[in-house]
C-alpha positions, 0 to 999 in steps of 0.5 A, a space after each residue: 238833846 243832851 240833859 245835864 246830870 244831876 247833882 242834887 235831885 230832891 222829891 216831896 222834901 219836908 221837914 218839920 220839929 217842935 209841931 212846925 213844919 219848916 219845909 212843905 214837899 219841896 221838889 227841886 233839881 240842881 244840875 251840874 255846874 250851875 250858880 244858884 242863890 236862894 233867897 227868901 225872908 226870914 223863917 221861910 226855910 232857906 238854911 233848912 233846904 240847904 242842910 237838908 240836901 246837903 245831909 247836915 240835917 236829916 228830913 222828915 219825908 221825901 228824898 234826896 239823891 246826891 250825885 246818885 246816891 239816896 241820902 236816906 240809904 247812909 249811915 250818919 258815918 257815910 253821910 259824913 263821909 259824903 259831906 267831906 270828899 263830895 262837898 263844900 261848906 262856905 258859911 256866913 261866920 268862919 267856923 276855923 280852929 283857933 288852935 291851928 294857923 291857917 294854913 293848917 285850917 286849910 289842909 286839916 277836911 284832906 288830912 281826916 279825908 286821908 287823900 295823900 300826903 302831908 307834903 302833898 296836901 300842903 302843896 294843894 292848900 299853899 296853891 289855893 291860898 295863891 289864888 286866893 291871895 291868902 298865902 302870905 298869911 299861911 303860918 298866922 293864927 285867926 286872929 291875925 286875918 281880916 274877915 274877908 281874908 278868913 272867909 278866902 280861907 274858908 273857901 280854900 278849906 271848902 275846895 282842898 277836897 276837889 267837892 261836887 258841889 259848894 254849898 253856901 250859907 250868907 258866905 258874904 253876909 259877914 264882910 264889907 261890900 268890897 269884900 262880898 264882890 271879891 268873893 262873888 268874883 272868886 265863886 264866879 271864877 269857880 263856877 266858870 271852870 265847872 264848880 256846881 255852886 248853892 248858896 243862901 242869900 238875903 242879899 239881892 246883889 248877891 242873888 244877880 251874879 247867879 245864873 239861878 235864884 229860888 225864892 222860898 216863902 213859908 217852906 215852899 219854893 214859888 219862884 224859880 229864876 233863871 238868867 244869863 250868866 253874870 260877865 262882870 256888867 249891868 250888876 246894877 241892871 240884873 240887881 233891880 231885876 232881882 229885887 223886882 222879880 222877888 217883889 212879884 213873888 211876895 205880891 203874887 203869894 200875898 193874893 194867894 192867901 187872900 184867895 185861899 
């Protein structure tokens, strides 16, 4: 029997400031190439795991192993390494230099990376702007883009340093319905060819072309979904299971705390 490596393997993971503790002990294992989406209401510690693993934020107990290296063994500096050459970050808002054009966005993570050539690294971000169908757009500042073509270049930039794992927080929480299933189908796309993917999302039509989804509740994972990989049908089908799953989730944490 053969276990999938791991890309993310985090133990007894708390955080917690300010008096509050934001995650209780999280136990959690992602292994390579899968599609998960967390979900959860607000305040219930989705961004928080998400920095915590991916070493933006440092955790107050526990341990995380990326891609076997412990990340409370690095330095700030070689954590900011790891985020750079290993990781991608899609966030909801479009954190893009306005004083670049876009294709210079795009190249700027392997140019500090120093992972070749200007030519070459034009050539690999002009190739993901194709595919992204943003390349035209490739010699315009940000505000000649609409949101859902900014966040393309977003994913451009998360991808110019071929990273272990994407991480996503509300990536479409910021465009129109069309825009969010064309960039579903885009990380679809990514994951299909072996790219691990995370993301946060409050969204359950989101959550359903996932192959993973983690509810989280008060800093605490308590469910733990896995279904078949989304092939472009049933979406509907798959997002009422998801809602109904998740309603489970709040009802069964609800009788908990009525109990306790």
């Amino acid at each position: 029997m053969t276990t999938t490596a791991s890309v993310v393997d985090a133990q007894g993971l708390t955080k917690a400031f300010g008096g509050h503790t934001v995650l209780h002990g999280v136990d959690l294992r992602v292994g390579a190439g899968e599609f998960v989406s967390v979900m959860g209401p607000s305040g219930s510690g989705k961004s928080t795991l998400l920095y915590n693993i991916s070493g933006m934020d440092t955790m107050t107990s526990g341990r995380v192993v990326f891609a076997g290296q412990d990340l409370s063994t690095l330095s700030q500096k070689q954590l900011a390494r790891l985020r750079l050459t290993s990781m991608g970050f899609i966030f909801q808002h479009v954190h893009l230099l306005k004083n670049l054009c876009l294709l210079d966005n795009v190249v700027l993570p392997a140019y500090l990376a120093g992972l070749g050539r200007r030519e070459e690294l034009n050539e690999r971000a002009l190739s993901l702007m194709e595919r992204m169908g943003v390349a035209p757009l490739a010699n315009r500042d940000i505000s000649e883009a609409s949101g859902g073509q900014l966040q393309r270049v977003g994913i451009c930039r998360a991808l110019i340093n071929h990273p272990t794992i994407l991480f996503g927080d509300e990536p479409t929480g910021a465009v129109d319905s069309t825009a969010a299933s064309e960039i579903m189908d885009i990380l679809g796309e990514l994951n299909v060819e072996g790219t691990t993917i995370m993301l946060v999302t409050h969204d359950p039509r989101v959550a359903a072309r996932t192959d993973r989804v983690l509810y989280m509740i008060d800093g605490r994972i308590v469910g733990d979904r896995h279904q078949s990989r989304y092939v472009g049908t049933d979406l509907d089908q798959r997002q009422a299971e998801v809602t109904t799953w998740r309603l489970e989730q709040d009802s069964a944490q609800s009788a908990r705390l009525t109990a306790a």
